[in-house]
Structure formats: structure tokens, C-alpha cells
C-alpha positions as CSV (number, residue, x, y, z in Angstrom):
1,X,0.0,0.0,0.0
2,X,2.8,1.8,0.8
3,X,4.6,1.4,-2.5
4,X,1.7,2.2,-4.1
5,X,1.1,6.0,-2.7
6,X,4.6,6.4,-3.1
7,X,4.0,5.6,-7.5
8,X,0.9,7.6,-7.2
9,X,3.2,10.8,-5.6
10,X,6.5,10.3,-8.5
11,X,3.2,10.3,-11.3
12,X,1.9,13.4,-9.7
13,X,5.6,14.7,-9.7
14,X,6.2,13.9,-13.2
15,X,2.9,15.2,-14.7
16,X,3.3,18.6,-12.5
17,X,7.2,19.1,-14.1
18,X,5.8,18.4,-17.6
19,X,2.8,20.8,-16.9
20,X,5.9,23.7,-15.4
21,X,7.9,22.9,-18.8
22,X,4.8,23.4,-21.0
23,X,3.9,26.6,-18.9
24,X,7.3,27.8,-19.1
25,X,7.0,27.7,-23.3
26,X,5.7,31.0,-24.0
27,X,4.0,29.7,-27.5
28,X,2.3,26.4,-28.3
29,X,1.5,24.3,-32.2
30,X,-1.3,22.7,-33.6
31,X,-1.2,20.5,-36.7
32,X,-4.0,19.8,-38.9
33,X,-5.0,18.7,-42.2
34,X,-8.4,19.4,-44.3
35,X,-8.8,16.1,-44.8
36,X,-7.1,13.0,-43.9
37,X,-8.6,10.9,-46.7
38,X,-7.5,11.4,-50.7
39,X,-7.9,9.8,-54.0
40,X,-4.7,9.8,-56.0
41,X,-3.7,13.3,-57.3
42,X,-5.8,14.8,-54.8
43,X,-5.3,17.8,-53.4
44,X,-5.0,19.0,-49.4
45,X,-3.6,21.1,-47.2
46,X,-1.7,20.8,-43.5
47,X,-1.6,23.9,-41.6
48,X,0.7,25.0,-38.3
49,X,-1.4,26.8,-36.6
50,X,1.1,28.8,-34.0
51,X,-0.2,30.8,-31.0
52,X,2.6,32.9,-29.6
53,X,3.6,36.6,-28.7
54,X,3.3,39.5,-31.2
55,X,7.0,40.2,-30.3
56,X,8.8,37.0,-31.0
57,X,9.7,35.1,-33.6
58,X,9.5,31.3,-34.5
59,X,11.5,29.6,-37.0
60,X,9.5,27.1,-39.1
61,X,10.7,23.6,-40.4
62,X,11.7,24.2,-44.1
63,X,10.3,21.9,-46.8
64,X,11.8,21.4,-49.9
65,X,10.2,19.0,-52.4
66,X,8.3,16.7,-50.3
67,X,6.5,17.3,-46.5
68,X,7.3,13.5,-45.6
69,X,7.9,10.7,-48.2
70,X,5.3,10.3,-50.3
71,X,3.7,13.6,-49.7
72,X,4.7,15.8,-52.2
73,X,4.6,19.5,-51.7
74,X,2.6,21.6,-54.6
75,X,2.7,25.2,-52.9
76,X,3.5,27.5,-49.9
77,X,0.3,29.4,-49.4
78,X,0.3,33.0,-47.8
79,X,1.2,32.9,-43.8
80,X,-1.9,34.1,-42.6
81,X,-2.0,36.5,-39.2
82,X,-4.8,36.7,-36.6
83,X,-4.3,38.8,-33.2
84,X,-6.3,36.8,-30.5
85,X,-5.7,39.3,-27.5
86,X,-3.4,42.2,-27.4
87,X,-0.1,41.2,-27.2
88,X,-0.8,37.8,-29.2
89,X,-1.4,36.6,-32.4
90,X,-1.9,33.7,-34.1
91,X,0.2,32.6,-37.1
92,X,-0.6,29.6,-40.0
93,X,1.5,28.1,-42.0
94,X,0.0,26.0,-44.6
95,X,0.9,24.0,-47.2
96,X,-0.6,22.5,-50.5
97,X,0.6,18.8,-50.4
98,X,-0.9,15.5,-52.8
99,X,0.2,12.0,-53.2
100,X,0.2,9.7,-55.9
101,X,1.1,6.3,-54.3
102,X,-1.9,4.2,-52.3
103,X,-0.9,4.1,-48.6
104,X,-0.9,5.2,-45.2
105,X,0.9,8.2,-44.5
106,X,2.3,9.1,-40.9
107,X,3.1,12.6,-40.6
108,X,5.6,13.2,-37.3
109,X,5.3,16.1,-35.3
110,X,8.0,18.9,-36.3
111,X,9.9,21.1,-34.5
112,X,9.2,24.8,-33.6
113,X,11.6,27.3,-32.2
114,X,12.1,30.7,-30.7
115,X,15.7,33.1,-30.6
116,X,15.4,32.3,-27.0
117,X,16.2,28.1,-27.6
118,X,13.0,27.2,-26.2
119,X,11.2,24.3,-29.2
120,X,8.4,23.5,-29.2
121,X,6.9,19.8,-31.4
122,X,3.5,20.0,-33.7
123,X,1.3,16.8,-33.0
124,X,1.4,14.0,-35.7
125,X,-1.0,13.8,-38.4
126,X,-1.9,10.9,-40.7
127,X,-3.4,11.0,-44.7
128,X,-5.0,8.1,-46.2
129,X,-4.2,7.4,-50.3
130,X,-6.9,5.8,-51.8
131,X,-6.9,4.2,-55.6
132,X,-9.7,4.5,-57.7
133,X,-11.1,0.7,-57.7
134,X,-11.9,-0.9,-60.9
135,X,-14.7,-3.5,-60.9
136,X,-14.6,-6.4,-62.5
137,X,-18.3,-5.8,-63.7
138,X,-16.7,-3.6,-66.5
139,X,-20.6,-3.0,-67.6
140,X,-20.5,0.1,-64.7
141,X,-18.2,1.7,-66.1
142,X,-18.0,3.6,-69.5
143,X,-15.3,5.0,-71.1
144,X,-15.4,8.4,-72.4
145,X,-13.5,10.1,-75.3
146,X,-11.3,13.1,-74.4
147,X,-12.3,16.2,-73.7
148,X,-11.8,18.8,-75.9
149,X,-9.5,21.6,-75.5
150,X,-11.2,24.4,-73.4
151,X,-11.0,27.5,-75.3
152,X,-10.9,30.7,-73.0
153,X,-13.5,33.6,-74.1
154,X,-11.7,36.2,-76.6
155,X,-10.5,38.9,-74.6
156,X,-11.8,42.5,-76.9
157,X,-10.8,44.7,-74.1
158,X,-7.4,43.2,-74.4
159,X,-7.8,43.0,-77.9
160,X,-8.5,46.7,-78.3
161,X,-5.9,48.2,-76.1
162,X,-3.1,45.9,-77.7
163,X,-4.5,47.4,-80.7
164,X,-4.7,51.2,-79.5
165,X,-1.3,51.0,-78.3
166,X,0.1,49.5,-81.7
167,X,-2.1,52.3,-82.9
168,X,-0.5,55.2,-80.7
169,X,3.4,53.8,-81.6
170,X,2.8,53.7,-85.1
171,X,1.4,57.6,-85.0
172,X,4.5,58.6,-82.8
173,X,7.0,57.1,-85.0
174,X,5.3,58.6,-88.2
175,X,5.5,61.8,-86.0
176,X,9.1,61.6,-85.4
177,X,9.9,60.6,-88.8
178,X,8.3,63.9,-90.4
179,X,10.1,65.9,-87.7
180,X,13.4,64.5,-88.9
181,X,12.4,64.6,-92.1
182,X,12.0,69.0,-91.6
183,X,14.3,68.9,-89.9
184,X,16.9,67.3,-92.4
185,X,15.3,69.5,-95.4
186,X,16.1,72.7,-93.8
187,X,19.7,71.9,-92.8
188,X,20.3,71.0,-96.3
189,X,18.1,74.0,-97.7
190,X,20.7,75.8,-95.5
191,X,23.8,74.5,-97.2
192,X,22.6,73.7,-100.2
193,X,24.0,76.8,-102.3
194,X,21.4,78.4,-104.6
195,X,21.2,77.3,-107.6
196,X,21.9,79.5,-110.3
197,X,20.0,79.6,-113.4
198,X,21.7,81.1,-116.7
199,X,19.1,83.1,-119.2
200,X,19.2,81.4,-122.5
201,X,20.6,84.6,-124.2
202,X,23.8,84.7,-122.1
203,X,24.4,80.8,-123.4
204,X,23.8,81.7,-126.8
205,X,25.9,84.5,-126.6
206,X,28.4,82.7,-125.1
207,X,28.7,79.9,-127.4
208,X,28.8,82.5,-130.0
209,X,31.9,84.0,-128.6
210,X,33.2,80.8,-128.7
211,X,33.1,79.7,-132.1
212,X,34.1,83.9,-132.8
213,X,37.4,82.9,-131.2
214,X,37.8,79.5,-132.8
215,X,37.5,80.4,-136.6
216,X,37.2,76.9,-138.1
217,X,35.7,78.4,-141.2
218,X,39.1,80.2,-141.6
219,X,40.7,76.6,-141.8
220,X,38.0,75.4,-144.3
221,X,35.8,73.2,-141.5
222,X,32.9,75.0,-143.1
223,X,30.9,71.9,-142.4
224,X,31.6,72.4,-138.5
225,X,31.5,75.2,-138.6
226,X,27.4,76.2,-139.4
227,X,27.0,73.0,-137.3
228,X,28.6,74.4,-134.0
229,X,26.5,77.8,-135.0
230,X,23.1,76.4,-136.1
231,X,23.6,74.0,-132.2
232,X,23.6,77.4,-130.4
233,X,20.9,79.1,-132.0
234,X,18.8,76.1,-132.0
235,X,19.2,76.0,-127.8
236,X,18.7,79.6,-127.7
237,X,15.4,79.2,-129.5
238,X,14.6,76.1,-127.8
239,X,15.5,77.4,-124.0
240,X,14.2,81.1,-125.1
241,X,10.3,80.0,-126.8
242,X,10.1,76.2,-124.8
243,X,9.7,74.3,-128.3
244,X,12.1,71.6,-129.5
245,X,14.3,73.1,-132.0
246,X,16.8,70.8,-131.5
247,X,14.5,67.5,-133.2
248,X,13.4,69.8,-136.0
249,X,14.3,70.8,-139.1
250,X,15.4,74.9,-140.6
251,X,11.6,74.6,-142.0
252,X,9.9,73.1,-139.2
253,X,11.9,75.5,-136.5
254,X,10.7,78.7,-138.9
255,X,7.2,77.4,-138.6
256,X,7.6,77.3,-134.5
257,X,8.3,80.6,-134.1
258,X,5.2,82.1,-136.0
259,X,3.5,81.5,-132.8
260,X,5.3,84.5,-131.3
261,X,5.8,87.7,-131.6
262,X,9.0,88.8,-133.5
263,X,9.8,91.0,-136.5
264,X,9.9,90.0,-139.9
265,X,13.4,91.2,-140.3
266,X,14.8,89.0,-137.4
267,X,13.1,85.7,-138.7
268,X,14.8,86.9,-141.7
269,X,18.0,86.7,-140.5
270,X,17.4,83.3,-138.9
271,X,16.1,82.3,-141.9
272,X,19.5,83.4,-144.0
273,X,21.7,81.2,-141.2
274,X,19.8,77.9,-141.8
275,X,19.2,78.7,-145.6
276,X,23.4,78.7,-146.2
277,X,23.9,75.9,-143.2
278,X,21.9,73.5,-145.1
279,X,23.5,74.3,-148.3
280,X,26.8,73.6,-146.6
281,X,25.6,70.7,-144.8
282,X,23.9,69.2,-147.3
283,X,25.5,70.2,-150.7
284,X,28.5,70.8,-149.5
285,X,28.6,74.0,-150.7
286,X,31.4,76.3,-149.9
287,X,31.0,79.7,-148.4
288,X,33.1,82.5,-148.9
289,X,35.0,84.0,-146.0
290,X,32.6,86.8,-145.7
291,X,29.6,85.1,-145.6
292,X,30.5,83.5,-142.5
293,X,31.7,86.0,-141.2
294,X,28.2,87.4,-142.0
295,X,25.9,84.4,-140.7
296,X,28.1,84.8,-137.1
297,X,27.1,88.4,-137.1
298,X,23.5,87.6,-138.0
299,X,23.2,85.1,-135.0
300,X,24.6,87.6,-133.3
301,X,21.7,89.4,-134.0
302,X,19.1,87.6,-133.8
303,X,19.7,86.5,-130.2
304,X,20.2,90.0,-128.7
305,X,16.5,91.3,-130.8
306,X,14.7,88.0,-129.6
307,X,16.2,88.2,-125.6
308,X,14.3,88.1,-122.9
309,X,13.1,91.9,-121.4
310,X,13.7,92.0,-117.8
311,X,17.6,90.8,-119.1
312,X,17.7,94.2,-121.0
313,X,20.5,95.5,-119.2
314,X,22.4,92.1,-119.6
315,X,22.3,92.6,-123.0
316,X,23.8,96.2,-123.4
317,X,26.7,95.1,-120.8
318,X,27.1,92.2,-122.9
319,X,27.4,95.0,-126.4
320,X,29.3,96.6,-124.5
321,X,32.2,94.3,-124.1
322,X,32.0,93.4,-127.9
């Protein structure tokens, strides 16, 4: 009887120091799953549920791959805060977890901790893996065909904004390339030196005081000579009226210039250079000294009555110097 009370007292004792070490654990675990039966594939989830001070931290068991073996882990969900009274809180951990072998699963308690050493264990948990069982009465089950793909709804508000965007970009780069384009056109209007444009008469005259200076008739090139002359007069006329003189004939170029305005007696003279070029061109006929002389001087002529009248003063500068 004796011994007895004296197992009784050392139970009391033990229970009492457990109770004193529990107490003196200033946060406490629970462990629990949703459900504790699944089919293969399956889905559930295990929480930590951990009650403890706002102020202190706990370090949680990391899990890599796999919560135990066989229990594979799909995701970490978001820790999840509640306060219960003012200075506590409690904190869950849970975790997306699935199996795809048939058995019994014993999950052991884990280990919690604080920065003070104190640890504290989870309680165990167990999940059930269940196959889906086949009868041999294959008349209850039918199979079916593959679903089809499912085909999301078409988005038109993404659609459209895609679309305004594209929309928007290809404005601003059509934007920027006409403000380079400017841009570029005025910098080279800038350098670009003006162009300058050179009245037919001053050609004409030019090319006459060319052939002046040359004399080829003088060496008996009479040939290339009313050639070189009838070429200038036949730009002149073309540049000067706008009519292609230089495709025509003496006849045809006569004819062209009926058209406009000009005195009898300076057709005439145009008319006596292209009647003694063709002769010399075409019958080789050849000229005395004189008359070229004289069909030079009559081109002459002709270009400074037929000139253009805002280039007036041009024209008596240009006497001038001859």
C-alpha cells in the first residue's frame, strides 16, 4: 500500500514538471490537415497553426520537395495573421501537399523554435491514399473520349488596347519621322548653295563668242562650222520660246516661231543662217569668208532682238564688251 502512494506521488511529480515545462513555453503548435482521406492526385492542405507573442519570432521547419515521403509539396500558401488578445497573435502556415502512391501516410510532429532556444513539437498527423477501384463488372463503367480543348473567351478589351497601343506607336513614329524629315530638309536647304539659273541669251551669246574665237571656217571646217553655229541658235530658240528646235528641221523650227511675236526682219535673218547651213551641210557647198563672217554676225543678232526683257541691261553690258 505503501509502494503504491509512493508511484501515485512520483506520477503526480512527473505530470506537474511536464505541466511547469509546457507553462514555461511561452508559444504552443497545432497541426491539422483538411482532410485526412485522398484519392490519387488529390489535393490538401496541413496547416501550423502557432499561437505565440506579437514580439517573438518562431523559425519554421523548411520543406523542400516533399512534407514527408510520399507527400509531395505543390505550394506554400500566404502565412496568414490573426491577433487573438493584445499582445498575441496567431500565425498559419499551410501548405498544398498531394500524393500519388496508395498508402498510409504518418506525418511526425516537427519542431518549432524561438531566438530564446525554447522548441516546441507540432502533434502528428496521418493522410490516407486511396486508388480508384476498378470492378470487374466492366458494364458500370464507360469510357469516355477526351475532352476537348477548353478555349478561353476572346478577350476584346485586351484586344482593343493591344490594338490602340500599336495604334498610338505607329502615330508617334510617323511623328518623329516627319520631324526629322524638316528637320533634315532645312539643314540641307541651308547649305545647299542656290542654284543658279543662266538666261538662254547669255548661253547663246556665249557659245557664240566661242566659235568667234575659234574660226574653223578660216581653216576650211565649213561643215563644223554652221553646225557648232546652227547648235547654239537652236538651244537659244529652244530654252528662249520652250519648243524643241533641237529635233526639228530649218523649216519646221521657222514654222515654230510664228507663234510669237518677233519682227519680220529678225526671222529673216534666222532664216538666212539655216538657208546657207543647209547648203553647206547638205550640198556641200562652200562659203566665202565673208559670208561666215556674215551668218556669225546675224546670229549675233538675232539673239540679242529675240532676248528676254527683264535681261535688257544684260544685253547692253554684254554690247558693250563686244
Amino acid at each position: 500500500m505503501k509502494g503504491l502512494m509512493q508511484n501515485i506521488i512520483c506520477l503526480f511529480l512527473i505530470f506537474g514538471l511536464q505541466n511547469f515545462v509546457v507553462s514555461a513555453q511561452d508559444f504552443s503548435v497545432q497541426a491539422t490537415i483538411d482532410s485526412t482521406f485522398l484519392f490519387i492526385g488529390e489535393q490538401t492542405a496541413v496547416t501550423f497553426e502557432i499561437d505565440q507573442p506579437v514580439d517573438e519570432k518562431i523559425n519554421v521547419p523548411l520543406f523542400s520537395d516533399t512534407i514527408v515521403s510520399g507527400i509531395e509539396l505543390v505550394e506554400r500558401l500566404k502565412i496568414d495573421t490573426i491577433q487573438t488578445e493584445s499582445n498575441r497573435v496567431k500565425v498559419k502556415h499551410s501548405f498544398v501537399v498531394t500524393s500519388f502512391d496508395t498508402a498510409l501516410y504518418y506525418i511526425p510532429p516537427f519542431p518549432f523554435y524561438n531566438d530564446k532556444g525554447d522548441t516546441v513539437k507540432s502533434n502528428a498527423l496521418s493522410l490516407k491514399v486511396f486508388t480508384v477501384d476498378i470492378s470487374s463488372d466492366s458494364t458500370e463503367f464507360q469510357i469516355a473520349d477526351i475532352k476537348p480543348i477548353y478555349a478561353p473567351p476572346f478577350n476584346w478589351k485586351k484586344f482593343f488596347m493591344v490594338l490602340l497601343y500599336v495604334l498610338l506607336g505607329l502615330l508617334a513614329a510617323y511623328g518623329i519621322y516627319r520631324l526629322v524629315l524638316i528637320y533634315v530638309r532645312k539643314k540641307y536647304d541651308i547649305l545647299k548653295e542656290p542654284e543658279v539659273v543662266i538666261p538662254a541669251h547669255i548661253m547663246a551669246l556665249d557659245g557664240l563668242d566661242r566659235i568667234k574665237e575659234e574660226k574653223i571656217w578660216q581653216q576650211g571646217k565649213y561643215k563644223a562650222y554652221y553646225t557648232e553655229l546652227t547648235d547654239v541658235i537652236r538651244t537659244y530658240i529652244s530654252k528662249r520660246y520652250d519648243v524643241n528646235a533641237m529635233e526639228s528641221t530649218s523649216d519646221e523650227t521657222l514654222s515654230l516661231l510664228k507663234k510669237f511675236e518677233i519682227e519680220r526682219t529678225t526671222v529673216s535673218l534666222l532664216k538666212s543662217i539655216f538657208q546657207l547651213a543647209d547648203l553647206v551641210k547638205f550640198a556641200k557647198w562652200n562659203p566665202l569668208p565673208d559670208e561666215c563672217a556674215k551668218s556669225l554676225s546675224e546670229a549675233y543678232s538675232f539673239v540679242l532682238q529675240t532676248k528676254e526683257a527683264d535681261a535688257e541691261q544684260e544685253n547692253v553690258d554684254s554690247e558693250e564688251k563686244r
